[in-house]
N, C-alpha and C positions, 0 to 999 in steps of 0.2 A: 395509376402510377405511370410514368414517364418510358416509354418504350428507350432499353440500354444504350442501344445504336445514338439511338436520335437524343439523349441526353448527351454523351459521347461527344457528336459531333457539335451540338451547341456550344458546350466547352473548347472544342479547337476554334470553330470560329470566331467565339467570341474574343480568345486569344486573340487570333492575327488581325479581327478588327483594331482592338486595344491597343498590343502591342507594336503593332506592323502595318498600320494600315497607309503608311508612307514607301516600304518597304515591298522589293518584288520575290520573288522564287529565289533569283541568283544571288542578292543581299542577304535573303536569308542563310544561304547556302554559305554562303562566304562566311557569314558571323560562326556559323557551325563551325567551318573547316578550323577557322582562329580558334576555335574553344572548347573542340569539340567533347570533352568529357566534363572543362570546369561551366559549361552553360554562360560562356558569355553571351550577354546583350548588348549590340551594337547603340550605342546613343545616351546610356546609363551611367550613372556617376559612378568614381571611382570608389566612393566610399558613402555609404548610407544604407538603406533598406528601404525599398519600394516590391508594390506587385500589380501583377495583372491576373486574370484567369488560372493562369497557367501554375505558376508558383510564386513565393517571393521571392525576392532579385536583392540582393545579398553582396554589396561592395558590387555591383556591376555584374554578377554571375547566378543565374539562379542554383540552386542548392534542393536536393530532396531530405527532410529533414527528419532524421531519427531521433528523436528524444524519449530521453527518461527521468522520470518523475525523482529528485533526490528532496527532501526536506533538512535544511539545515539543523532543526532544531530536533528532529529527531535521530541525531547522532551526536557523539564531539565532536570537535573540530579538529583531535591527530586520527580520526577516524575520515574527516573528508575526499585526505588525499587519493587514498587508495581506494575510496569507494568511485570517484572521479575516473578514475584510472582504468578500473576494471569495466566502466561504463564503455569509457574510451575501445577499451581491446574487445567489449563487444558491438563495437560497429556503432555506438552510437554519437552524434556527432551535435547532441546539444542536451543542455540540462535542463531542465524546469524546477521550479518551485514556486510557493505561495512563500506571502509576505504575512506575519504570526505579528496581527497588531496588539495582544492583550502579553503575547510574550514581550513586544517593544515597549508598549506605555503602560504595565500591569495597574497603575496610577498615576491617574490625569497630571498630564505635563511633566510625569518624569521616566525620563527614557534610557531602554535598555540594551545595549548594541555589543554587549560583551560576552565572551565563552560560545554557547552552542547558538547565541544570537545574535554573533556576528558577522549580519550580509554580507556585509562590503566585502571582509574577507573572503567569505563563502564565494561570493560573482568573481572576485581577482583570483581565487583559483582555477574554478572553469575558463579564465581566460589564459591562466598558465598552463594549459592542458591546451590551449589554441582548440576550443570545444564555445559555442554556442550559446546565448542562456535565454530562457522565456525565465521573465519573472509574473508574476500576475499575484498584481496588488491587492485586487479584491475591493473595501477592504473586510468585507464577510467572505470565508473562502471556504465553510462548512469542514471537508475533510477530516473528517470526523473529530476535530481538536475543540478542545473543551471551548463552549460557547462558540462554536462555527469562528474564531478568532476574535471578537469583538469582545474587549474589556467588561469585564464585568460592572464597571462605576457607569458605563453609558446608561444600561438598565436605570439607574436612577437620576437620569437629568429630567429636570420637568418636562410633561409634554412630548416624550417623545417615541416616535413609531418608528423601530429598526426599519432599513431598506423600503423605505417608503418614500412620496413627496413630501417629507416633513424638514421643517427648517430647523430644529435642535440638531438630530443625526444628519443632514447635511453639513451643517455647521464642521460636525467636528471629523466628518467621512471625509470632507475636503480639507480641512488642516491637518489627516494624516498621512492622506494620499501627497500632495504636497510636499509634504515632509520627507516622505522615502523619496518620489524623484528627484525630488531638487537632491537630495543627500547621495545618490547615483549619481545625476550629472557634475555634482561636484570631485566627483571619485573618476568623471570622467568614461563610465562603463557603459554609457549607450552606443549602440556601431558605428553614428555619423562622429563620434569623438573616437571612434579606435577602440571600445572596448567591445563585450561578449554579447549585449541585450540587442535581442532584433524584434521581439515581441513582449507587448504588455498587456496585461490584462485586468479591465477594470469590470467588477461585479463576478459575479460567480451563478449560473444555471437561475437567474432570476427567473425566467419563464415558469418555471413549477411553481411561483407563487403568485405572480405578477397579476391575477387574477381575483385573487382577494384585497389588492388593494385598488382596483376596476381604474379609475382614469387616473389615482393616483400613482397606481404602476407605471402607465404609460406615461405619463407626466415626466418619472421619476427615471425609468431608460434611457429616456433624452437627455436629460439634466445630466447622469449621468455619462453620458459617451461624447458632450461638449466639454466635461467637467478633463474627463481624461486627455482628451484634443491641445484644449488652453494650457497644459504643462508643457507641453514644447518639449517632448522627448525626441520625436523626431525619428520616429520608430510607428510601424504600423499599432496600433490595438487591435482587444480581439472581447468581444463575449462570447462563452460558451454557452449551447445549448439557449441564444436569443434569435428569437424568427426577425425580430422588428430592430434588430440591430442597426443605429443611425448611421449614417454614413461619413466617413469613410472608414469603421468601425469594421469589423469582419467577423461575422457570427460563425461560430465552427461546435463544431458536432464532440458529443460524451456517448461512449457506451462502448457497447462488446465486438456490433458489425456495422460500422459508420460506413463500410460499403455497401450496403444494404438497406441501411435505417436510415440515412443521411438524408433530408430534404433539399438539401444544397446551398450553396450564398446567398443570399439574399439579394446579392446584385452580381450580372453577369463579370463585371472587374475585378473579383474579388476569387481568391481559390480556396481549393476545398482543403482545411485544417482539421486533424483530428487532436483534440486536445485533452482527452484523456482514453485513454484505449486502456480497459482493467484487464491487470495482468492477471487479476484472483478475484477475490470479493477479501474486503476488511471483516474481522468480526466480531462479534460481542458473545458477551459471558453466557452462557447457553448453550452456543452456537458446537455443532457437529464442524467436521472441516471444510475448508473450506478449497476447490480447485480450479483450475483451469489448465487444462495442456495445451505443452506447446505448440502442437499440432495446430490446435483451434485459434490461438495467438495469429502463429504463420498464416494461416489460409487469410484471419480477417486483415493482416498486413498487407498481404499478396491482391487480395479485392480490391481495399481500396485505391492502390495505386495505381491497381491497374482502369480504378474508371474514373482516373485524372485527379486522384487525391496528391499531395505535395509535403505532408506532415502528416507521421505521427508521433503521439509523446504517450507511454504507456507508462499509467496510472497504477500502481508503482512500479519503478525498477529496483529500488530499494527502499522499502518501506519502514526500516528500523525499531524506535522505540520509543513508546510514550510514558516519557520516565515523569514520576513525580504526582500530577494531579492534571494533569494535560491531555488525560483521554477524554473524549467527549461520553454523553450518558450509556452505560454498560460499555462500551469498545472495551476491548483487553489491551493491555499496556504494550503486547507484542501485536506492529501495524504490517501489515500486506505481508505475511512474513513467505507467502508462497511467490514474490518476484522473482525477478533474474536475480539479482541479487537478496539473499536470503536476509533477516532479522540482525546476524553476524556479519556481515557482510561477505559472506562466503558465496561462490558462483553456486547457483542453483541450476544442474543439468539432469536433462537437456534442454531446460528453458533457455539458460544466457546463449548456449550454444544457435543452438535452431535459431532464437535469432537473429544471432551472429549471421548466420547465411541467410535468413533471407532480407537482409540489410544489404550484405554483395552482392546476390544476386539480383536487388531490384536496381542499385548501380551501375551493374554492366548493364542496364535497358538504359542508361540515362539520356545518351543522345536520340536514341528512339522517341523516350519516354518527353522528352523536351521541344522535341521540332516535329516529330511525327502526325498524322493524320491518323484516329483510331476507328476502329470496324470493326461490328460485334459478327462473327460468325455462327449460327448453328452448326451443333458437331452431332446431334442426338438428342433426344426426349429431356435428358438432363446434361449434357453438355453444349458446351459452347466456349468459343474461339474471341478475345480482344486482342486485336490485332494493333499496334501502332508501328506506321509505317509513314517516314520522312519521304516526302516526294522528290522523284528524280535522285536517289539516292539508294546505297543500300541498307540504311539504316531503319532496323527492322526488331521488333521485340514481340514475343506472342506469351499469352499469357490463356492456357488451357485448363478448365475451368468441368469438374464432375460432379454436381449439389446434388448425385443419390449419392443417399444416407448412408446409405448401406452395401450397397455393392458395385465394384470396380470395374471402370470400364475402357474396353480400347477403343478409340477413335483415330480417325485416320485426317492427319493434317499435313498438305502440302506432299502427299503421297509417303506419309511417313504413317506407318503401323505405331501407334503411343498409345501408351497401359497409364488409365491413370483411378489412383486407388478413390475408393469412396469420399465421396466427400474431401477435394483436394485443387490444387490448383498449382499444375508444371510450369515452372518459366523457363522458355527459349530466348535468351536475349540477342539470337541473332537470327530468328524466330525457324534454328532448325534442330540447334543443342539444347536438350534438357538438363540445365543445370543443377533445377533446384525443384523439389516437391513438397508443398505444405505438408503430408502427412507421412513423407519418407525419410528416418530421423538420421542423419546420416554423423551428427557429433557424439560424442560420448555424453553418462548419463551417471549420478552419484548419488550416495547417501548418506545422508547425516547422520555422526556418531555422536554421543554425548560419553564421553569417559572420567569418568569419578577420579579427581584427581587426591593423588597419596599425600602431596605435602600439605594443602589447604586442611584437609577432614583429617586432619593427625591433632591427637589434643583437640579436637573442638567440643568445648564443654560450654555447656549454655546455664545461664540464672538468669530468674524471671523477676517481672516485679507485676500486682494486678490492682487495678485500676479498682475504689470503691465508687460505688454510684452514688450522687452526691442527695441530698436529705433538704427541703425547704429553701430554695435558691434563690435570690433576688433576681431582679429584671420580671416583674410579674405583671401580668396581663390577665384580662379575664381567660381571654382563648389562647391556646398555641401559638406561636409569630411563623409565618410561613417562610420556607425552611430557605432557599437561597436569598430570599432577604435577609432573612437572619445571619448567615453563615457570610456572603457577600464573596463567597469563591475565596474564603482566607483561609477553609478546612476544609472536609467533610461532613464534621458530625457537630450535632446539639443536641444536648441536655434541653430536657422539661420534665418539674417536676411540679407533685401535686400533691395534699394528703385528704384525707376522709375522716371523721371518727361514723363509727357503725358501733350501734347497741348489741345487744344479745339477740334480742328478737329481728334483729336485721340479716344476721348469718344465718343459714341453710338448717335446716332442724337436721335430717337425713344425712347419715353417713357417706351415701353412695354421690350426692349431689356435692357439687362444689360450685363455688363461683366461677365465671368467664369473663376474663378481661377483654374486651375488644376494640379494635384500633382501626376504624377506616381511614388509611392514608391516600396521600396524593403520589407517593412517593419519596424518594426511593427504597427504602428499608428501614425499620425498629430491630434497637434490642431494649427487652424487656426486664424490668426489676419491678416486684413486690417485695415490701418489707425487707431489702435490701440481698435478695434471694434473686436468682435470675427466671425468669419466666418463661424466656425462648426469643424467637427473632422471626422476620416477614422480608419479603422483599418484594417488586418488581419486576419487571422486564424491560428490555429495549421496545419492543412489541405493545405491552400494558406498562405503565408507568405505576398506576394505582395497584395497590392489596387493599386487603384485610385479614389484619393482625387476629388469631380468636384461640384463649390458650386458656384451660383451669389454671386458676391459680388459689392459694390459700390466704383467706383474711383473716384478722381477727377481732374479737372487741376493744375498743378504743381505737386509737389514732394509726392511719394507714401510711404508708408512706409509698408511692407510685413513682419511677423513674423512665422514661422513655429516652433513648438513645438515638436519636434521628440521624441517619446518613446520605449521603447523597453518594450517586457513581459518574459525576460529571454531569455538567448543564448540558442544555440542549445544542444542537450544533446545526439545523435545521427547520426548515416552514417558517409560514407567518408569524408572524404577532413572536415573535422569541420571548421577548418583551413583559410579555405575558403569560408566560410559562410560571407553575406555581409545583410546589411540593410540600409534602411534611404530615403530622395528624390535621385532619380537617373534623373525626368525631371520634370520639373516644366514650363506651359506655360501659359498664358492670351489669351484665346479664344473672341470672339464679338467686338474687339472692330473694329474703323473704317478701322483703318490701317491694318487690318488682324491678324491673328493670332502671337502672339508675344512668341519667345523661352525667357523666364527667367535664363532657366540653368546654362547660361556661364555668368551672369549680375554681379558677385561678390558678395560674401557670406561672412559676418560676422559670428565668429560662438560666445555660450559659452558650456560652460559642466554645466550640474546640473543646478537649476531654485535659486531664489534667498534667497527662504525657508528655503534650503537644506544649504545652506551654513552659514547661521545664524543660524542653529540647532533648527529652530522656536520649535521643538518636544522635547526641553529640557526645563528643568525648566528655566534656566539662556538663553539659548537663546529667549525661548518666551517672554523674556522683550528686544528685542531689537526693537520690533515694536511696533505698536501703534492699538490696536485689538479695535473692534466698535461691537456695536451690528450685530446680523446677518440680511440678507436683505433676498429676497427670493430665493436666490441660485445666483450663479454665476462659470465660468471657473475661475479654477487655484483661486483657495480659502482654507485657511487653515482655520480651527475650531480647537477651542481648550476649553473646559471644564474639571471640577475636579467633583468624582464624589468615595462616602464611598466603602469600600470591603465590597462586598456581604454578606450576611450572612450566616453561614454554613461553610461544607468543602468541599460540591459538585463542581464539575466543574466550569467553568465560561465562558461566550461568550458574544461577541456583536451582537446584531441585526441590519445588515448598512439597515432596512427599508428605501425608499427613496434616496438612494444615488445612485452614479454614477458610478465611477473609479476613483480609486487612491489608501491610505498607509492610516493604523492607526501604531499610537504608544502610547504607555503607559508604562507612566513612561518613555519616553525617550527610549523606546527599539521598535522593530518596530516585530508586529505580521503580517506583509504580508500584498499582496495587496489584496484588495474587486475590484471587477467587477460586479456592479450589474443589468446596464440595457445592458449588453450582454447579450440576453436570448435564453435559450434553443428551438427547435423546439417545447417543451411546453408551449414554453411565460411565465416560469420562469427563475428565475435566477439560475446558475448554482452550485452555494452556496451565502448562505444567511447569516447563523452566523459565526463568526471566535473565535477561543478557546485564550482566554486570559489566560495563564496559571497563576496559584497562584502563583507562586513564583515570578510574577511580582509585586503583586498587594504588594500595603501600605495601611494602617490606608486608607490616604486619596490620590487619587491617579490624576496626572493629562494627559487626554487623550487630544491626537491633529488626526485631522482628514486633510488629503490633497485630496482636491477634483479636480479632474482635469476639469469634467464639467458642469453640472448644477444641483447637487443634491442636498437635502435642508435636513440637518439633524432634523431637529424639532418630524420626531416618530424613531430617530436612540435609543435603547434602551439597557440594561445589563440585562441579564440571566443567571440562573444557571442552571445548565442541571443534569438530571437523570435519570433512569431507575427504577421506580419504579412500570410499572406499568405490572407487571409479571404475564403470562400467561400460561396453556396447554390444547394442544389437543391429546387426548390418545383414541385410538379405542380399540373393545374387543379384535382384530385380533392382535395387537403388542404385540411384545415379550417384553422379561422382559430385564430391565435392564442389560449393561454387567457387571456394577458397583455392579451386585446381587451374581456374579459368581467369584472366585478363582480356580487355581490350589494346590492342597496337595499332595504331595507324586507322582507328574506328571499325575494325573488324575484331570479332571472338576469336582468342586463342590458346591452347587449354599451354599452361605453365608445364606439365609432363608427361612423356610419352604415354605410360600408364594409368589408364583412368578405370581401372576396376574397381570394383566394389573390394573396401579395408576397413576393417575393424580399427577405430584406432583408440590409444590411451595415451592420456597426460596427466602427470602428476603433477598436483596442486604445491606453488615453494621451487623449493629444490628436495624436493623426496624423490625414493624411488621404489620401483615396482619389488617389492617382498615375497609375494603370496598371491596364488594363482587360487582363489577363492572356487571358483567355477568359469566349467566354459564344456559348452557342446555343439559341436557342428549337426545339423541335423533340423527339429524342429520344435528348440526349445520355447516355454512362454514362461510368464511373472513379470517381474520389475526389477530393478535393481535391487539389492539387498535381500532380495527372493524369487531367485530365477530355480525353471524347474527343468529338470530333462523330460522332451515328449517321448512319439511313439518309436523315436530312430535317432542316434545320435553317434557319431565317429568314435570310437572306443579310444584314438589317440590324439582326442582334442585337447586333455589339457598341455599334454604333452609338446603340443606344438607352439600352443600357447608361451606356454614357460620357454621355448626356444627363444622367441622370438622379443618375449617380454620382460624376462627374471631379471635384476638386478640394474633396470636401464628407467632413466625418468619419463622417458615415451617411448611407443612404441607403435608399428604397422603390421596387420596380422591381414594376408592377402585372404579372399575367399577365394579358393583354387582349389579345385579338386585333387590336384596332383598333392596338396598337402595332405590330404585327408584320406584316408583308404577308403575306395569305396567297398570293400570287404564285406559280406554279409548285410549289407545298405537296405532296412526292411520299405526303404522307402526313394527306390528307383528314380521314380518319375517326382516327386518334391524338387518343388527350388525351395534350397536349403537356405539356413538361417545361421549366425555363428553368433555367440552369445557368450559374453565372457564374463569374469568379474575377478578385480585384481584389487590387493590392498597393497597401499603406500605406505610409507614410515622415512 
């Protein structure tokens, strides 16, 4: 591994070779004094995007760039704005997304650019927001979206090998890549024309595969990054996660501590991009929860800049929702929902916060951070000093650095005594004030409510109607037809059926003995019918794709009749050969009976596509009158429900509670918000998600919801909620530094905005709300989290008291940590630096 320093300094110099190797000290100096916080470069065009080493160079000025992950199509489009917005007020200053090519052309040559899939629109408002955009084409972009985005009709064009040197999927990777720039540059939205795009992105993390296609990988990289070049966007590209990235192509780094794990450019001209920085982990049906704190976000933000990174875009900042059939295999319908921006798009704190600061506080380094010369210092066994310091100047940022784990330590820099906690990293941007500490959370912090709302669940009475399984079906084959061929991504489920006749002497003599039906699949799940009776169900995993289905069931003499229900939870979205990806029965046999074990396999397969729901639209207005609905019974396989039920009140969010159910699809209104999975449960014996985000702009006056149950869920406590973040918290010790929100640059020196920079509790109310109810709060040494904080061993007897002074009735508010508020009166804990801890509800 590359000693820090000396990585460090490779990066400056390779800078002022590139950048300045015409250029003396005092040039430099000059260009600084003209620009000094917007990073101009002397000799750069006034409008384009170029880079060197150091950063991209952005209309003439280099820029440190915060991005976050938004996907268009996993939101509406009256949801954009305000997701944009709130990205905006948390410091960040450009959007990302991928380009959803099976959502553009779901069938070859006809295209779809309207409602939640309309780019254009999507890029022209991060431009009306004067915010940034990475687009990245792909056009495989995995992200966990069904078939990694590549249409499902590609699968069957002759001859052909996804993401390979192959001339079919060239063929048409290059007619669709094509397509979206030229349909960008017509729209005018790359930077050298004035719009938002300064970065593209062609291919997606190909290196994890690249190796099983041996030279036609490498073949195929090239081809690839000339393929991107020849469009004339006139904007740098990028692959992620490519060592062998062609040039002028700029390979940049995925993962959790790209300061740390990051191998670096591939060529010295080029800078270090972080292009996806995971805010969580996504997750699939099974799955326990999933976290990340922001503490750990912070520090790995805080590293990489400070050893010459230029970008990050964190992977999600709003994750949303994958409404419909658009999750990839097992994903749940709710994506990244632990971002800065929550599934709702509600600020999730203290993630949006924390980053919020340390987005300013890597800003006021900027002119350090741009012109400076960097120096790794030893501080101790586990710390250590990067220093970036402009020559001949005082332009100066330090960035201190403590990797124990575990326990906090002081170090002494520049004759200054600094405490810095486990595992953390202080920035001094004028490398003598501490403005900011990855693990000292100094914004406020909330909790998500889900409140059952009165007008929706008023009268909500539901009738079912249930699906018969179908008896001798045409489309018949010796064997099974494997199951995403069969289906071609137009549903989930097929029908196969099959019958038998068995003798007398072929059933079981013995009472205690029954027959086994059994079902080795490829995947992803059965339900089962005998003799038109249900049998049970099997399923998969993310992990194992394959079961085996093995259930008594009861035969009889003469003629059987066998139904299999096949499903699927999303195609594949990742690795080799996709192409090749298979599901469905692959053997099927009847164990017990007299005559021995019996193969079904080859016995002749009826098949259908889709269930008989699905094709009467039962989840429309007009198709739900095609059947004849009855009251509900107590649950049953392959059953639709369908009730109407008022829009919530409010403008809050909105979800359904599938308490009680099984697997299968909601829709409202006739549009389908994803599948619920709910007695798949986690190693904790819950379910993996519980509420699904009905967005508003679904809902009517009065609205009508159809529920498709596949197995025996009984909707009667299934309920509507609105969801909010009202119930807003902080914990501030006397030890935390002040705000970086306290602190500006003038005149290229630090200087804090007011007098007072002590440690404050502070709260803001989400809206126009205001502060109600003083939930808790103790001065002293309280622990928990938000939504469950506890009193410790000591704690001021008139904390809330002071609280409610300061707070009651007001939409924000500042609660100093001062002693003089606090009695120290019978204090069983003298010597503690105290802690103040509060929690307050809004309305």
């Amino acid at each position: 591994m590359v000693e820090p320093r000396r990585l460090l300094m490779i990066f400056f110099l390779s800078t002022l070779l590139i950048a300045y190797s015409n250029a003396n000290v005092e040039e430099i100096q000059k260009d600084t004094e003209e620009g000094d916080e917007e990073g101009k470069v002397g000799g750069q065009k006034a409008q384009g995007v170029t880079y060197d080493a150091r950063s991209l160079i952005i209309n003439g000025k280099r820029e440190l760039l915060f991005s976050g992950a938004i996907h268009y199509p996993r939101s509406t489009p009256d949801m954009w704005p305000d997701l944009i917005k709130k990205a905006k007020q948390g410091g960040i200053n450009t959007i990302e997304t991928y380009v959803f090519w099976n959502g553009h052309e779901p069938v070859e040559g006809q295209y779809n650019f309207e409602g939640e899939f309309d780019l254009v629109k999507f890029i022209k408002l991060i431009h009306e927001h004067k915010l940034y955009a990475v687009v990245r084409v792909g056009p495989f972009i995995q992200a966990e979206w069904n078939h990694g985005g590549l249409p499902y009709w590609l699968r069957e064009v002759p001859g052909i090998i996804f993401r390979s040197d192959n001339e079919p999927f060239k063929k048409h990777m290059k007619r669709f890549v094509t397509m979206i720039v030229d349909k960008l540059k017509q729209e005018k939205l790359f930077a050298p024309q004035g719009g938002p795009i300064i970065l593209a992105q062609i291919e997606n993390e190909y290196n994890t595969i690249q190796r099983a296609f041996r030279e036609k990988g490498d073949s195929y990289v090239q081809w690839a990054g000339k393929l991107a070049l020849s469009l004339n966007a006139n904007v740098p590209w990028i692959m992620c996660k490519q060592r062998d990235a062609p040039d002028p192509v700029i390979n940049t780094c995925n993962g959790r501590h790209c300061g740390d794990t990051f191998y670096g450019p591939n060529k010295r001209n080029k800078p270090a991009l972080w292009t996806e920085n995971w805010t969580a982990q996504y997750r699939v049906f099974g799955d326990p929860p999933s976290q990340r704190s922001a503490e750990d976000l912070a520090y790995s933000v805080a590293r990489f800049f400070s050893k010459n990174g230029s970008m990050v875009n964190y992977y999600m900042y709003y994750g949303g929702t994958n409404f419909g059939r658009t999750s990839a295999s097992f994903t749940t319908t709710r994506y990244y929902d632990e971002a800065p921006l929550d599934e709702f798009g509600l600020q999730r704190e203290p993630k949006w916060g924390h980053l919020k600061d340390v987005h300013r506080a890597l800003s006021l380094c900027k002119r350090a951070l741009f012109w400076g010369v960097p120096t790794t210092l030893k501080l101790g066994p586990d710390q250590q000093a990067i220093v970036w310091q402009q020559p001949g100047t005082s332009a100066c940022a330090a960035f201190l650095a403590n990797n124990n784990t575990r326990l906090a330590q002081h170090v002494n820099f520049r004759g200054q005594d600094i405490r810095l906690p486990a595992r953390s990293i202080s920035v001094l941007p004028d490398c003598k004030t501490v403005v900011f500490n990855t693990q000292l959370v100094t914004t406020q912090h909330n909790s998500r409510n889900f409140v059952r709302s009165e007008i929706a669940n008023k009268n909500f009475n539901w009738e079912m109607y249930r699906e018969v399984p179908p008896v001798g079906l045409g489309f018949k084959f010796d064997v099974p037809r494997e199951l995403f061929h069969l289906t071609k991504d137009t549903t989930d489920y097929a029908w196969y059926t099959t019958s038998l006749k068995l003798g007398r002497r072929d059933l079981p003599m013995k009472k205690n003995v029954s027959p086994v039906l059994r079902v080795a699949s490829l995947g992803h799940g059965i339900h089962a019918y005998v003799n038109g009776e249900y049998a049970g169900s099997a399923h998969g995993s993310k992990i194992e794709k394959s079961f085996v289905f093995q259930r008594a069931v009861s035969l009889k003499e003469g003629e059987n009749h066998i139904a299999l229900l096949g499903y699927l939870v999303g195609l594949p979205d990742s690795g080799a050969y996709m192409e090749k990806r298979f599901a469905g029965p692959r053997s099927i046999t009847i164990l017990g009976l007299n005559t021995g074990t019996l193969d079904i396999s080859q016995n002749g397969w009826g098949h259908q596509v889709g269930i008989d729901g699905e094709k009467k639209k039962l989840f429309t207005e007009e198709g739900s009158k095609s059947v004849q609905w009855t009251k509900p019974d107590q649950g049953g396989p392959l059953t639709w429900y369908k009730g109407y039920f008022d829009a919530p009140e409010g403008d809050n969010p909105v979800a359904i509670v599938m308490t009680g159910m099984g697997k299968g699809m909601v829709w409202i209104n006739g549009r389908s918000i994803g599948r619920y999975w709910n007695n798949y449960l986690s190693p904790l014996k819950k379910p993996t998600q519980s509420e699904y985000h009905i967005p508003r702009a679904y809902l009517k006056p009065k609205n009508l919801i159809v529920l498709l149950e596949e197995e025996e869920g009984n909707p009667k406590d299934v309920h509507i909620v609105t969801v909010n973040r009202d119930t807003i918290c902080s914990a501030v010790s006397e030890i935390h530094p002040p705000s970086p929100r306290l602190f500006e640059t003038k005149n290229g020196s630090l200087q804090p905005k007011v007098n007072d920079l002590k440690p404050k509790a502070e709260l803001i109310c989400p809206g126009k709300k205001q502060i109600v109810a003083v939930e808790f709060a103790s001065y002293g040494d309280p622990f928990g989290a938000c939504g469950a904080y506890f009193i410790g061993n000591c704690t001021a007897p008139e904390s809330k008291q002071v609280v409610e002074k300061y707070c009651l009735g007001k939409p924000s508010c500042q609660i100093p940590l001062d002693s003089i508020h606090f009695s120290d009166q019978n204090d069983a804990c003298t010597h503690l630096r105290k802690t103040l801890a509060v929690q307050v509800k809004c309305a």
